[in-house]
Z-matrix of the N, CA and C atoms (Angstrom, degrees):
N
C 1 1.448
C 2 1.513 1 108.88
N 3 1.280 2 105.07 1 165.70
C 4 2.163 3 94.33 2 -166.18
C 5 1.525 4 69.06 3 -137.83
N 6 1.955 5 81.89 4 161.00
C 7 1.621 6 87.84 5 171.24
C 8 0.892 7 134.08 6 -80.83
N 9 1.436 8 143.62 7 156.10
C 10 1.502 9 147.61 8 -151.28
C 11 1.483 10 118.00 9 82.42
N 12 1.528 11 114.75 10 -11.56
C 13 1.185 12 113.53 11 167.42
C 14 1.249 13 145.18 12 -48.53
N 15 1.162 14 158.04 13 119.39
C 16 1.649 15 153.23 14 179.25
C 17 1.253 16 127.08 15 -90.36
N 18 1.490 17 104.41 16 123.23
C 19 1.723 18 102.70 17 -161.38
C 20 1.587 19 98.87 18 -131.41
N 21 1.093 20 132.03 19 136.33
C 22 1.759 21 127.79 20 -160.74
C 23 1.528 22 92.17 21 -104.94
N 24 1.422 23 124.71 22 -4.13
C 25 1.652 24 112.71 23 -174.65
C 26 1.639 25 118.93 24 -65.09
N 27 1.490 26 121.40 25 -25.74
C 28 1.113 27 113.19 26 -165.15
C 29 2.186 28 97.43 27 -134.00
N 30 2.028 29 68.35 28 136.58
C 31 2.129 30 64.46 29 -174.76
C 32 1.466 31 102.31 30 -115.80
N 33 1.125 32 98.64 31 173.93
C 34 1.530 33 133.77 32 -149.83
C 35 1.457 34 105.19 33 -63.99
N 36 1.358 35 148.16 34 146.56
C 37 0.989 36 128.89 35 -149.88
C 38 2.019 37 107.75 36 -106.28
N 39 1.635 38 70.41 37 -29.57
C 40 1.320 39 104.28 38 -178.46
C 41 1.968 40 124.60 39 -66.95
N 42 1.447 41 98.93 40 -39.54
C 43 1.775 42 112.98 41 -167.99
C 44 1.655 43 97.29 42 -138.10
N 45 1.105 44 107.46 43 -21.76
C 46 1.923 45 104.88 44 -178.34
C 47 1.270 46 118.07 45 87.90
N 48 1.511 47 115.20 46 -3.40
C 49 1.683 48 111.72 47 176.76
C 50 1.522 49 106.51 48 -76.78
N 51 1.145 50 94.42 49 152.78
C 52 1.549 51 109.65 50 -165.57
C 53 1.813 52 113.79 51 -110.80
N 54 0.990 53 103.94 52 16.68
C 55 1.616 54 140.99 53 169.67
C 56 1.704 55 114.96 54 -86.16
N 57 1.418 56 99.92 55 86.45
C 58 1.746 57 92.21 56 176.73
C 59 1.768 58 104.51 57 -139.56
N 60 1.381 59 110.35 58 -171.84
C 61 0.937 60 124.65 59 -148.44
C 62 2.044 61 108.75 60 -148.73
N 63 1.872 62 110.81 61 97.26
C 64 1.341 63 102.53 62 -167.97
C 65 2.052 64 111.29 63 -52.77
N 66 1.119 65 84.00 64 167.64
C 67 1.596 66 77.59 65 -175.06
C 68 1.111 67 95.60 66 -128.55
N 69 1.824 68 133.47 67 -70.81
C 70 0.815 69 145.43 68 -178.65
C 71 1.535 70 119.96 69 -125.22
N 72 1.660 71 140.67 70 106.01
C 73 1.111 72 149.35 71 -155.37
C 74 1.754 73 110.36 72 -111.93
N 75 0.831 74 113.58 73 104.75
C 76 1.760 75 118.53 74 -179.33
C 77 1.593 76 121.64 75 -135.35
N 78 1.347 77 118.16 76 135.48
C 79 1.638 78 93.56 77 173.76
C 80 1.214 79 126.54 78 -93.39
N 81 1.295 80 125.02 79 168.27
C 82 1.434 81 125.34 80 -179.04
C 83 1.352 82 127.64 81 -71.41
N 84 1.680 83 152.27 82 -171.94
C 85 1.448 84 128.89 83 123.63
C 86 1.185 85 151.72 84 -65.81
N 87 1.641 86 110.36 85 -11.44
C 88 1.280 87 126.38 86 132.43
C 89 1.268 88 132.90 87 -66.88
N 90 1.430 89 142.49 88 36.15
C 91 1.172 90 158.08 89 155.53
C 92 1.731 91 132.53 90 81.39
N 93 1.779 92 85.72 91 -3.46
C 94 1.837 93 92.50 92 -174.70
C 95 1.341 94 98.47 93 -100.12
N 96 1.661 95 120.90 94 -147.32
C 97 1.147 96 129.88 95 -130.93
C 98 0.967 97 97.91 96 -146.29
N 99 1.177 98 118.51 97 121.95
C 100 2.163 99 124.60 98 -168.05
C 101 1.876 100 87.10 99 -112.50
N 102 1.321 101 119.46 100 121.68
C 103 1.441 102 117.13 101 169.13
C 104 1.529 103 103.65 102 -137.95
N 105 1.786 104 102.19 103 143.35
C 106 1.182 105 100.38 104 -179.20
C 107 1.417 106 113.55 105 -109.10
N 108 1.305 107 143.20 106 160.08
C 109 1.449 108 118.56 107 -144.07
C 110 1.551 109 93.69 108 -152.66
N 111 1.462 110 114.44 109 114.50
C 112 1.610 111 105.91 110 165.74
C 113 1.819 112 113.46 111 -89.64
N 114 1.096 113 109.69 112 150.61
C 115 1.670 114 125.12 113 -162.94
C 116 1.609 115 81.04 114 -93.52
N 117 1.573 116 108.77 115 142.11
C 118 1.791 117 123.01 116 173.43
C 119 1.423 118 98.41 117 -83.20
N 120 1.246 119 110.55 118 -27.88
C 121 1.725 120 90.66 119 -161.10
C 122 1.728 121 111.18 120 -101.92
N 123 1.595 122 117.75 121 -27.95
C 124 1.320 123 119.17 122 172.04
C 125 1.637 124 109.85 123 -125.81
N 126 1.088 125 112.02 124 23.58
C 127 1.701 126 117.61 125 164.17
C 128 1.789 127 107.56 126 41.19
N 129 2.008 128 108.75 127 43.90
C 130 0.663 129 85.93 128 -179.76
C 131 1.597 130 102.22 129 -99.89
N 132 1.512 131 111.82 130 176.15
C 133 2.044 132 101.07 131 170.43
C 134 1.307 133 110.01 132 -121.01
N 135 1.620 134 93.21 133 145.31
C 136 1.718 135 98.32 134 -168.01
C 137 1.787 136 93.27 135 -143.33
N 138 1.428 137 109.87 136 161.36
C 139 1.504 138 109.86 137 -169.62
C 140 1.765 139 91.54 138 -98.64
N 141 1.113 140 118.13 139 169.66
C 142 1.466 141 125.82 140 141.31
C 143 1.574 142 122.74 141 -144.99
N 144 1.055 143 100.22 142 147.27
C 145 1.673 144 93.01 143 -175.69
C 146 1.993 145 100.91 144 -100.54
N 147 1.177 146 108.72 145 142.01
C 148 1.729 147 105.83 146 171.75
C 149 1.535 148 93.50 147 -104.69
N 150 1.505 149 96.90 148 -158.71
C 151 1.190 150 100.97 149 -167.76
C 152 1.648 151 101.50 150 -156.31
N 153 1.160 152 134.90 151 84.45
C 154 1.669 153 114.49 152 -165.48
C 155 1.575 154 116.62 153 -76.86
N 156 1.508 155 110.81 154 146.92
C 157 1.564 156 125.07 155 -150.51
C 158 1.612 157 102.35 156 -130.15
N 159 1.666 158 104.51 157 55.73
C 160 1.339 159 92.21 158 -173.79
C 161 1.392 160 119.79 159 -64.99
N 162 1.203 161 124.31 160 -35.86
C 163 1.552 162 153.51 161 175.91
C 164 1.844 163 92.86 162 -19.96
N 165 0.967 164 122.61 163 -75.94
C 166 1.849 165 132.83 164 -177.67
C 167 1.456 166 116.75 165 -49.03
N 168 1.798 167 100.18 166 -50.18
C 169 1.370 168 104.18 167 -179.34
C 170 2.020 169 113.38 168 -51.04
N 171 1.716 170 97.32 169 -55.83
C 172 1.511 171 120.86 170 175.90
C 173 1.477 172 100.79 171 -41.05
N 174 1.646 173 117.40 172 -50.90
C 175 1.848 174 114.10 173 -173.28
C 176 1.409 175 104.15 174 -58.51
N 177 1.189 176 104.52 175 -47.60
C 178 1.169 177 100.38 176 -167.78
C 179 1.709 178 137.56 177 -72.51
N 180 1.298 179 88.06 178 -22.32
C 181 1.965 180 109.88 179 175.34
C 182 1.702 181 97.91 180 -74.41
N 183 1.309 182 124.14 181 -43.99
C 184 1.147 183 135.86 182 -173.18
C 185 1.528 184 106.17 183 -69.31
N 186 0.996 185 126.93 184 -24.98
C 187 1.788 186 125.40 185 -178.94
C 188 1.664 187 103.80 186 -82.03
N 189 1.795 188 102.91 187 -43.41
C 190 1.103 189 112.93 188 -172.37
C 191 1.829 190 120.36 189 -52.73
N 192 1.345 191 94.90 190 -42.44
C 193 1.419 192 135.51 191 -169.71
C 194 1.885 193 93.53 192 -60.64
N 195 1.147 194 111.13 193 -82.87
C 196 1.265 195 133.57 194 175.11
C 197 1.261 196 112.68 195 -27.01
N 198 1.577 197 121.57 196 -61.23
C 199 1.566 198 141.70 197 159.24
C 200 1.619 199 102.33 198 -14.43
N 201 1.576 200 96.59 199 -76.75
C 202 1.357 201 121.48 200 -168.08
C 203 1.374 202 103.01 201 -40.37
N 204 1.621 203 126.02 202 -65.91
C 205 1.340 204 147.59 203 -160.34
C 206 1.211 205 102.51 204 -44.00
N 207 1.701 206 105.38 205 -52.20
C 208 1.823 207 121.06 206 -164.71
C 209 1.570 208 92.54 207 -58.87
N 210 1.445 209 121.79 208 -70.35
C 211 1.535 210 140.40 209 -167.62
C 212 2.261 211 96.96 210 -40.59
N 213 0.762 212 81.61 211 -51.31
C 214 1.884 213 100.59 212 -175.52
C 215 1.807 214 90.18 213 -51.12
N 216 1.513 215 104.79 214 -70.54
C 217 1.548 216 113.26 215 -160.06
C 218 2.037 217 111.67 216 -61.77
N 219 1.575 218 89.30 217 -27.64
C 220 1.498 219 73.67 218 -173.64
C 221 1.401 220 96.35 219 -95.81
N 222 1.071 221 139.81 220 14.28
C 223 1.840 222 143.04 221 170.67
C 224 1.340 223 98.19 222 -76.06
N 225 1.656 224 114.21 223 -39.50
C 226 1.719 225 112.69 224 -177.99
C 227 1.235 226 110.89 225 -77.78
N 228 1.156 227 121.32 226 -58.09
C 229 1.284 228 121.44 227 159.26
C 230 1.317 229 130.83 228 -10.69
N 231 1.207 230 128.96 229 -81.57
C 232 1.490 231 138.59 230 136.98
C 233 1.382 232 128.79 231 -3.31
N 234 1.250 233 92.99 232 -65.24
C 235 1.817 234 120.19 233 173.63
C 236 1.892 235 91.50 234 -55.02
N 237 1.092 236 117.01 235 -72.89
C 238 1.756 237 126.24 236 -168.24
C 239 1.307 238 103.91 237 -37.55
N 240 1.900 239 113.86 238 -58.81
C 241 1.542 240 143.95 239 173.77
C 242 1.568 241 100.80 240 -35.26
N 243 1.182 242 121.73 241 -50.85
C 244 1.410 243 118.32 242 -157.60
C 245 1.636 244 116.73 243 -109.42
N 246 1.749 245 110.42 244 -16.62
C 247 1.629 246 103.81 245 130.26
C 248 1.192 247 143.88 246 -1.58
N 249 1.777 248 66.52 247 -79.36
C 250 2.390 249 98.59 248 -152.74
C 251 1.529 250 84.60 249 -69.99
N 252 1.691 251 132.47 250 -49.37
C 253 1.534 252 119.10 251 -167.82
C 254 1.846 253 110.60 252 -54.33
N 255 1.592 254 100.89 253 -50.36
C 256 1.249 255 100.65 254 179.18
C 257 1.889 256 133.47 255 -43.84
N 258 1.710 257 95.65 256 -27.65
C 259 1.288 258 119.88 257 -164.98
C 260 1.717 259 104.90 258 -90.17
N 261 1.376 260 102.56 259 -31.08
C 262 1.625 261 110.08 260 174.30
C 263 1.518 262 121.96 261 -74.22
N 264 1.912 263 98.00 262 -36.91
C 265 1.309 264 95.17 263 -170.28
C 266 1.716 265 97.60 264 -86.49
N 267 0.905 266 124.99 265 1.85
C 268 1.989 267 113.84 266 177.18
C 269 1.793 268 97.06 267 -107.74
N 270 1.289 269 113.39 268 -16.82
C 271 1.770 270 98.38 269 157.26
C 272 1.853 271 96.06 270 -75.43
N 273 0.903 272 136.96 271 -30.20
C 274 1.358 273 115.42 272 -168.22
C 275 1.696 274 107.73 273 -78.61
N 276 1.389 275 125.21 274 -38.47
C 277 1.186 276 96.84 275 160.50
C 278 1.472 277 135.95 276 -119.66
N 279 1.604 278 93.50 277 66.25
C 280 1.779 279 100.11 278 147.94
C 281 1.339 280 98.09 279 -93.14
């Protein structure tokens, strides 16, 4: 995220709108995400720390991925399957 960005996930601590504005984005030494956040509606500033969760994203691209592979492999499959019949039934009539 760059600064000036707008992200509706986290609200204001101050008024509750969920309308802000990055200010300043840096990471921590524990590995997450220190952001400082101006509020749209009462300009107030508040920090938040994230936390990045690549671990789920990775499960999840990887299932997706896999899905695909299976859908792909049994299309060849099929495809191979319906060859070899084609190839048997024109040896059968010579």
């Amino acid at each position: 995220m760059k600064t000036g960005e707008t992200l509706a996930a986290f609200a204001c601590p101050k008024c509750s709108d969920t309308r802000s504005t990055v200010v300043d984005s840096r990471p921590t030494q524990q590995g997450n995400i220190r952001r400082r956040r101006r509020c749209l509606s009462c300009n107030e500033r508040y920090t938040t720390f994230e936390t990045v969760s690549a671990m789920k994203v990775t499960a999840n691209v990887m299932t997706t991925t896999i899905a695909r592979l299976e859908r792909q492999l049994d299309a060849v499959a099929l495809t191979i399957e319906f060859l070899k019949d084609a190839i048997q039934q024109t040896d059968m009539e010579k």
